[in-house]
LOVOKOL-684593 format. One record per residue (C-alpha): residue number from 1; x, y, z. Coordinates in pm, 1 decimal. Example, Ala and Ser with C-alpha at 12.3 -4.5 7.8 and 13.67 -1.06 7.14 Angstrom:
BEGIN
[pt 1,[1230.0,-450.0,780.0]] [pt 2,[1367.0,-106.0,714.0]] 
//
This chain:
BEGIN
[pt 1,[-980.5,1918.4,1836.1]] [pt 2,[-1254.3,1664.0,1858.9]] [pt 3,[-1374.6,1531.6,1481.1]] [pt 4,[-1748.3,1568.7,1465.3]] [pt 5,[-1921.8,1212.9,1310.8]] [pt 6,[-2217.5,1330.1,1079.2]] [pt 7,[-2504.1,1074.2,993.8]] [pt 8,[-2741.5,1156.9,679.3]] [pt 9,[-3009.0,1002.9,587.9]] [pt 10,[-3156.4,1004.2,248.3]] [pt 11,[-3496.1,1035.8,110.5]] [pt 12,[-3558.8,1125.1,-289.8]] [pt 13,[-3602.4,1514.6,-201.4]] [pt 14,[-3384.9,1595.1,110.4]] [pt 15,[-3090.0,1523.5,344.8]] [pt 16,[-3135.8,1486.3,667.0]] [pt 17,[-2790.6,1600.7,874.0]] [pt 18,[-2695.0,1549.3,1228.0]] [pt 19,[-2347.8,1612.6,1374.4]] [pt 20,[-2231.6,1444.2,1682.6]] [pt 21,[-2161.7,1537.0,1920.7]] [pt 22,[-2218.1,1884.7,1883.4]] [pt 23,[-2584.0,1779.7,1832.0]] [pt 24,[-2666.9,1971.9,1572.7]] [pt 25,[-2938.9,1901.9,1237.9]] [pt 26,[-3004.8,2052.0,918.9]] [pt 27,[-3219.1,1930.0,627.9]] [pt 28,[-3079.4,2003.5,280.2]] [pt 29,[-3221.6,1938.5,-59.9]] [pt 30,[-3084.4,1598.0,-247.5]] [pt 31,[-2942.2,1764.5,-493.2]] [pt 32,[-2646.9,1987.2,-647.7]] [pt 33,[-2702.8,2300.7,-480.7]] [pt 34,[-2856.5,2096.0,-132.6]] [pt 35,[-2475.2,1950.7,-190.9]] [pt 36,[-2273.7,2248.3,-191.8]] [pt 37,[-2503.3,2375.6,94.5]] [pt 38,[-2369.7,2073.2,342.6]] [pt 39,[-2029.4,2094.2,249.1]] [pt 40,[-1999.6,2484.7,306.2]] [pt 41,[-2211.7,2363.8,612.9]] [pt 42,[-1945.3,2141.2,729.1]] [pt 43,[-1682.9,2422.8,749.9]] [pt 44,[-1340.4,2404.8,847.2]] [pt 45,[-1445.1,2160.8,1143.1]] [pt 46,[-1271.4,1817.0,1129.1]] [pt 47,[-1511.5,1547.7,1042.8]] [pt 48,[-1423.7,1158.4,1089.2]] [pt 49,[-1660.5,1051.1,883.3]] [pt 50,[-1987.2,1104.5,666.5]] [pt 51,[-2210.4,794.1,737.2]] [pt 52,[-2515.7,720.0,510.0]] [pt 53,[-2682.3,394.3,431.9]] [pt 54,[-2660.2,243.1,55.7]] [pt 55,[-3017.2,383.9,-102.7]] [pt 56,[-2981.6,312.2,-450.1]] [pt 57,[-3021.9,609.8,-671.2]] [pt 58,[-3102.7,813.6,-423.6]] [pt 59,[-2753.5,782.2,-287.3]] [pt 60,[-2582.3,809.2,-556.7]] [pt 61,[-2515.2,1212.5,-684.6]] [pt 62,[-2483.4,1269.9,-279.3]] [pt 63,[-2187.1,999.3,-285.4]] [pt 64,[-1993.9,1178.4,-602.9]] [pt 65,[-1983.6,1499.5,-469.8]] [pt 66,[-1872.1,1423.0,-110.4]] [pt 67,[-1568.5,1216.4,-339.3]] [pt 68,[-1555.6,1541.0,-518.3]] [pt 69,[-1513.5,1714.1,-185.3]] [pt 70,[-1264.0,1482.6,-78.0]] [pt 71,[-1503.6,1446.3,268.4]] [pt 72,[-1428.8,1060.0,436.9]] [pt 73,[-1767.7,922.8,359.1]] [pt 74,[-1910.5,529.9,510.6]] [pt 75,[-2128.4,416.3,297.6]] [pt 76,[-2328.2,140.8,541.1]] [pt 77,[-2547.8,-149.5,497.3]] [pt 78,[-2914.9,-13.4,641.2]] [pt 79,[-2942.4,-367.8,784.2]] [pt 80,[-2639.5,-324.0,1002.2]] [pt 81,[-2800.9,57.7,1094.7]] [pt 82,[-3154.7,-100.5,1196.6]] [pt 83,[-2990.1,-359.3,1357.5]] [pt 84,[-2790.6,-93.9,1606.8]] [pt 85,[-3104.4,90.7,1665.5]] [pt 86,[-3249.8,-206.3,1772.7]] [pt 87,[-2947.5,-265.0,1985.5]] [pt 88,[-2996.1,109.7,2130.6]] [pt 89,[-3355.8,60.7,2164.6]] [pt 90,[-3459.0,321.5,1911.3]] [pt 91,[-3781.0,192.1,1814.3]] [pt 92,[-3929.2,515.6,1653.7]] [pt 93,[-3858.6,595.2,1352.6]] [pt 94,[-3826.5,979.8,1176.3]] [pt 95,[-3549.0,1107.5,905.3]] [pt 96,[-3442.6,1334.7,1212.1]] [pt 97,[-3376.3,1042.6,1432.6]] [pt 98,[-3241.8,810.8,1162.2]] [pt 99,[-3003.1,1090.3,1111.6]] [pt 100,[-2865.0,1081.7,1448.3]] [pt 101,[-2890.4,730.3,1466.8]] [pt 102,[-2645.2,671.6,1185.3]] [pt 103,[-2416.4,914.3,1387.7]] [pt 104,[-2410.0,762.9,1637.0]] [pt 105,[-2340.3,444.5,1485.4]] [pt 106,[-2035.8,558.6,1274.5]] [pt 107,[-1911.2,679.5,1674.2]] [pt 108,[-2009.7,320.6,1824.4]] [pt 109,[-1876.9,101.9,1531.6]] [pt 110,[-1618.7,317.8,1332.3]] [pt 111,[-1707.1,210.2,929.6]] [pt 112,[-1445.7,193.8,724.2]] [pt 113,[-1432.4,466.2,476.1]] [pt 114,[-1531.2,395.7,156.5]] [pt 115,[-1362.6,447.1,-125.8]] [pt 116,[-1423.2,665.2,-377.4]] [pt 117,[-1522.2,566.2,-633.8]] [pt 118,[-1456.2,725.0,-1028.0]] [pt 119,[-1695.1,822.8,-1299.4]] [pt 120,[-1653.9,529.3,-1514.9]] [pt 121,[-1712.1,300.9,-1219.8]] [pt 122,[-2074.0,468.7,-1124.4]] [pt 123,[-2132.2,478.3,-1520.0]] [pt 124,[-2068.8,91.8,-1527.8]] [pt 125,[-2268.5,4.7,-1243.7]] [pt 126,[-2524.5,174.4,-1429.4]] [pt 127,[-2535.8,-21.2,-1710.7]] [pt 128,[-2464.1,-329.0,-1476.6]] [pt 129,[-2820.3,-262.8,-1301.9]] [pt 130,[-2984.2,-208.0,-1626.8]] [pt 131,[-2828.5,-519.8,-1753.7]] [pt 132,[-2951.3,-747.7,-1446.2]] [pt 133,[-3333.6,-557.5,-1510.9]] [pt 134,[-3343.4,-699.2,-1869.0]] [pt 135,[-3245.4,-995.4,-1747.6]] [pt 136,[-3537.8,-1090.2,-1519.6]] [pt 137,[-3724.7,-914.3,-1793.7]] [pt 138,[-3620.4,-1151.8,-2038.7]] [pt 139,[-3678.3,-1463.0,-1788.9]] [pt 140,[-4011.9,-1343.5,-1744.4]] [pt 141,[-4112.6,-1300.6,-2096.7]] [pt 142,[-3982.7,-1632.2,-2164.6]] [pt 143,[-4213.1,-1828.4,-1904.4]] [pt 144,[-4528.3,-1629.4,-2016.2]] [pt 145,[-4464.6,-1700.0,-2392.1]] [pt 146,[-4492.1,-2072.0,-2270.1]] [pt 147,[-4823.0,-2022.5,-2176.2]] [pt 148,[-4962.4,-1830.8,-2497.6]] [pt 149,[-5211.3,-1987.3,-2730.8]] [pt 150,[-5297.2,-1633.8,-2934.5]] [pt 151,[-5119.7,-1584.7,-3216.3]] [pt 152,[-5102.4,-1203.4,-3156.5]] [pt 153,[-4975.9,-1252.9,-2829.1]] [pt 154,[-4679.8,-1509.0,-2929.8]] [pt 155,[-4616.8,-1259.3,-3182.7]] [pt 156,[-4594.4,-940.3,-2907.1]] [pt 157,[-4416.4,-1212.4,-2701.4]] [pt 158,[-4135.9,-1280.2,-2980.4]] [pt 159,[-4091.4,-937.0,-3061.2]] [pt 160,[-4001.9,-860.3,-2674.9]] [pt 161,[-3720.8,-1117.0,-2657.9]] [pt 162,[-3570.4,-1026.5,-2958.5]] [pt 163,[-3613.2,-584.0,-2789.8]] [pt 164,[-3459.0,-724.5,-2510.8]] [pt 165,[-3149.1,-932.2,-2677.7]] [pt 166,[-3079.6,-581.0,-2890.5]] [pt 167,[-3114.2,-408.5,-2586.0]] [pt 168,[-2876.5,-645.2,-2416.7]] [pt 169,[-2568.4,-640.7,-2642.4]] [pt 170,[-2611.8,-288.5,-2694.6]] [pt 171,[-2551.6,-241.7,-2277.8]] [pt 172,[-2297.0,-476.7,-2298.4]] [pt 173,[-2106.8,-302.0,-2628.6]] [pt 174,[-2136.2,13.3,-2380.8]] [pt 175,[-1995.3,-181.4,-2047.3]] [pt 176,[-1708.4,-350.2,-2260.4]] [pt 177,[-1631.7,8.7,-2453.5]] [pt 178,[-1602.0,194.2,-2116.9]] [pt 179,[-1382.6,-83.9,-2018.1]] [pt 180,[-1113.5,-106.7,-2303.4]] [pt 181,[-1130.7,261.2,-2293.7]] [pt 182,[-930.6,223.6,-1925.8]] [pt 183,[-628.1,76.1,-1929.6]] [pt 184,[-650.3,-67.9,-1577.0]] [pt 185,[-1003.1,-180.1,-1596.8]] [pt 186,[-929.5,-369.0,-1912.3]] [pt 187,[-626.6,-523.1,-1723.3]] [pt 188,[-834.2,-648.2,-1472.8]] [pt 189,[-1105.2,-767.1,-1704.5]] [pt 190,[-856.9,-971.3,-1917.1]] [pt 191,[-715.0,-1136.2,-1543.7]] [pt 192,[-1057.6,-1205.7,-1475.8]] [pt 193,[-1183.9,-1351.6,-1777.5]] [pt 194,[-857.7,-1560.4,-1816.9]] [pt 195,[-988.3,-1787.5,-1526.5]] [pt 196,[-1156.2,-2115.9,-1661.5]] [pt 197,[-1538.2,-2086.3,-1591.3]] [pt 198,[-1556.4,-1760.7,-1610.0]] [pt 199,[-1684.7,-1575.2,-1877.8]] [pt 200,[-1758.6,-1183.8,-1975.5]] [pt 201,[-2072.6,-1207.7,-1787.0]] [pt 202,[-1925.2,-1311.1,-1438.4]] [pt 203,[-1588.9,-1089.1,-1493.9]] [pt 204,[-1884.7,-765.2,-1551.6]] [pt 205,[-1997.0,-872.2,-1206.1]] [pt 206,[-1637.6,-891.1,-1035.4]] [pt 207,[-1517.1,-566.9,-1180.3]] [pt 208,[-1818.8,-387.9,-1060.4]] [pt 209,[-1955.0,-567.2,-751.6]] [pt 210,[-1609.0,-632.3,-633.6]] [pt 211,[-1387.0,-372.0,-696.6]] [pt 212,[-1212.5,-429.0,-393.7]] [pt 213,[-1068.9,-778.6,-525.0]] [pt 214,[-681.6,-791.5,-554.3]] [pt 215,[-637.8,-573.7,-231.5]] [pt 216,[-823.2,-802.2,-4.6]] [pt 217,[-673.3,-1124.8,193.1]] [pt 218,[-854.6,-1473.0,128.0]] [pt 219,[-1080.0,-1434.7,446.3]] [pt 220,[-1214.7,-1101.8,363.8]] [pt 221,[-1241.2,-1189.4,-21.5]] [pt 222,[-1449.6,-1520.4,60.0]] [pt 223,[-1655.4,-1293.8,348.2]] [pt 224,[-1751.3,-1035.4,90.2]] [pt 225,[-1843.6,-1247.2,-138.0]] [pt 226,[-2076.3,-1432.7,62.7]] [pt 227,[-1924.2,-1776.5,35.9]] [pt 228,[-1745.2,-1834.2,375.7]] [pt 229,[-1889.8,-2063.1,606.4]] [pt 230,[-1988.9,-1878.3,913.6]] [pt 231,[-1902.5,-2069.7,1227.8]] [pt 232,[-2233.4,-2081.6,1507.1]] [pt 233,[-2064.0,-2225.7,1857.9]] [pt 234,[-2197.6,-2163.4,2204.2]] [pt 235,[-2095.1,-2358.5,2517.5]] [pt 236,[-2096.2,-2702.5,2389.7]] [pt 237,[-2297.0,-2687.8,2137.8]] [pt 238,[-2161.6,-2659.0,1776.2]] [pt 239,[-2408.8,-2563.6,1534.6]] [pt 240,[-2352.6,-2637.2,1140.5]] [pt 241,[-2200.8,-2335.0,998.7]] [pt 242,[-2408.3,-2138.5,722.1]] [pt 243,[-2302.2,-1922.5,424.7]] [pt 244,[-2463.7,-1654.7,510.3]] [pt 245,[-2443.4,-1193.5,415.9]] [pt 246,[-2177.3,-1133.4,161.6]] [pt 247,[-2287.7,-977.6,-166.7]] [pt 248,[-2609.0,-1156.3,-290.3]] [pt 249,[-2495.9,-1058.8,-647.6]] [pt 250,[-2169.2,-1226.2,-622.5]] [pt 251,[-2296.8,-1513.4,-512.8]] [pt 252,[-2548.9,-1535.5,-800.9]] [pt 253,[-2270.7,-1450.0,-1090.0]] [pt 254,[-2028.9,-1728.0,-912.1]] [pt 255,[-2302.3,-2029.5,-922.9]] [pt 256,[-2252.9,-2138.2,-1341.9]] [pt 257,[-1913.0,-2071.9,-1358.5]] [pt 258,[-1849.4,-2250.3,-1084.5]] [pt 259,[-2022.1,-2549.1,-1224.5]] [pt 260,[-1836.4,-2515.9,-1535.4]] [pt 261,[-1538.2,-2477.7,-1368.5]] [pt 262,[-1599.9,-2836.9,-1188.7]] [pt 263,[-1529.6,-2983.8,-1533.4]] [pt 264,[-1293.0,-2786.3,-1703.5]] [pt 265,[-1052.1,-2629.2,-1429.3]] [pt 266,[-857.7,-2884.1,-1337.9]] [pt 267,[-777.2,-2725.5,-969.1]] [pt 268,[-1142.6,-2635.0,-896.2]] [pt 269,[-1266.8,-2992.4,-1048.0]] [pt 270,[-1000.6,-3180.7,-753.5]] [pt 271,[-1164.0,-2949.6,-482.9]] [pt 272,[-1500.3,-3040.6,-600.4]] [pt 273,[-1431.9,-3383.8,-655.0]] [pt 274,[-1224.3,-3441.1,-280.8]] [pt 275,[-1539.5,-3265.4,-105.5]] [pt 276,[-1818.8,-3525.6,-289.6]] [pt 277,[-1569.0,-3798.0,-178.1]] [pt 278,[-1570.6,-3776.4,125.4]] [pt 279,[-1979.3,-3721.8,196.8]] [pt 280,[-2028.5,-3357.1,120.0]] [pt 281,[-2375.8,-3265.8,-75.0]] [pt 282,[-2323.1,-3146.6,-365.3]] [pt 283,[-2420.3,-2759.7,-266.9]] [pt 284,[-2194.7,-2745.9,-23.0]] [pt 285,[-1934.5,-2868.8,-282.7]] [pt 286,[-2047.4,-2618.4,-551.8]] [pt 287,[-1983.5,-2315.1,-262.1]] [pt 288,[-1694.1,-2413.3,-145.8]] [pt 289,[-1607.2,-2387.5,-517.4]] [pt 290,[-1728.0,-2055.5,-556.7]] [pt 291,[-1502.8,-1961.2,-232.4]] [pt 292,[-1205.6,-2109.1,-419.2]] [pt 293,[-1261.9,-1900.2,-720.2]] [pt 294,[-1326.9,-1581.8,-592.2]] [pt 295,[-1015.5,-1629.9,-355.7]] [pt 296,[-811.3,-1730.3,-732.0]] [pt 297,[-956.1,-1386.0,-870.8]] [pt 298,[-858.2,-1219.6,-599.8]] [pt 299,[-472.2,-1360.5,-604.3]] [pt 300,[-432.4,-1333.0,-961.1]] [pt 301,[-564.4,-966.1,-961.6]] [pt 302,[-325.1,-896.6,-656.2]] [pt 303,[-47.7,-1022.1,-837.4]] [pt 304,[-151.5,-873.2,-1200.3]] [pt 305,[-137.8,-1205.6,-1330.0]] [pt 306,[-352.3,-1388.2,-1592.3]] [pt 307,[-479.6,-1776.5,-1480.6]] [pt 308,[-294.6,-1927.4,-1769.7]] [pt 309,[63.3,-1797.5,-1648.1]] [pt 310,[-15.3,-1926.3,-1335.3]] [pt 311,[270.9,-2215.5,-1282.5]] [pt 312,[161.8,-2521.3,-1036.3]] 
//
């Protein structure tokens, strides 16, 4: 029997269903009992995959219960989805059609099925958005108290930083609690924040953005992270190659400690220093770097190994 591909796309109220190819839609409420509605929906016929784009917290309870379900769910990039409907020449855009669309593009392209993913993990990415908030928060409270000449004001001002630094470890006290509380995850945090460089902050990121690391090869590890060099080659002509997609957030948490980890890991500082030496800039140093050390967490979680035991 042929497996039907369903595409879904998600607004804050509904769900939008299509399922190819026996070209059929429904529209289901975004929530519990809109939930239990689709699966009963989806029957006993064989389904290859579920394929919605990422949507933030609108994504989220719909994700969960399809684990809960045990349905094989791809959770897309929209960029990649507008970019096939561009590529199909679907220029119009409705919930009905982007439905369809994303059917059709789990047919075309196959998505690897997602994993899912457990309760502690959602609860930690959570507190791992709320964390990154405050932090822009606090950068931007910082720059206007710069610029304050009222005394009220700096007052106000003062009193926000020090909100937002309770606020802070109190997240982080949560994130670390729901951590030790898991044997595994605290495993992996203690690999990760073995590695020289890299500090509470950056393992948070890892263990959360990448919880794939440790069953990836080096290719795929540097690709995810957005750190590998992608080669641009027609005829000819050879183009310089750019770091380019990846996970912007990985690529933000990997910047400091990779510049600590030029002076104080003695591996990374040789990489860094070979690249400078023989005419690199210096960003193109720092990311190759970052490449390195995201490959290292990768190994070392792979082989359930902390960075100190490593042996040259």
């Amino acid at each position: 029997m042929t497996k039907s591909t369903i595409g879904v796309d998600i607004s804050k109220d509904t769900l939008d269903v299509y399922r190819h190819p026996e070209n059929e839609h429904q529209q289901f409420a975004n929530d519990a009992r809109g939930f239990r509605a689709l699966i009963k929906w989806l029957g006993e016929t064989p389904v290859s995959r579920i394929v919605f784009e990422a949507t933030g917290p609108y994504h989220r309870a719909f994700e969960q219960a399809l684990g809960r379900a045990e349905q094989p769910m791809a959770k897309v990039n929209p960029l990649h989805a507008r970019r096939f409907g561009q590529a199909v020449g679907q220029l119009a855009k409705t919930d009905k059609m982007d439905a369809a669309l994303l059917a059709r593009f789990g047919v075309a392209v196959e998505p690897s099925i997602t994993p899912v993913s457990s309760q502690i993990m959602y609860d930690l990415k959570e507190l791992y958005v709320a964390r990154a908030a405050l932090i822009k928060d606090r950068t931007a409270a910082k720059n206007r108290q710069k610029n304050r000449n009222i005394a009220l004001l700096k007052r106000q001002g003062i009193q926000r930083l020090k909100d937002i630094d309770k606020q802070l470890n109190e997240i982080d006290k949560a994130m670390l609690d729901l951590i030790h509380n898991n044997p595994t995850l605290a495993r992996r945090f203690a690999i990760l924040n073995s590695i020289s460089g890299v500090g509470p902050c950056t393992a948070f990121a890892l263990l959360i953005e990448m919880p794939e690391l440790g069953m990836l090869d080096s290719q795929t590890a540097a690709g995810l992270s957005g750190t590998a060099p992608m080669v641009r080659q027609s005829g000819k002509r050879t183009r310089k190659a750019l770091v380019q997609g990846g996970r912007p957030q990985i690529r933000q948490a990997l910047y400091m400690p990779s510049l600590v980890a030029t002076r104080f890991n003695a591996d990374l500082k040789a990489v860094y220093k070979r690249l400078i030496d023989a005419g690199k800039p210096k960003k193109v140093a720092i990311t190759a770097v970052m490449r390195k050390l995201v490959i290292l967490a990768n190994a070392l979680l792979r082989d359930q190994r902390e960075w100190s035991q490593i042996r040259p």
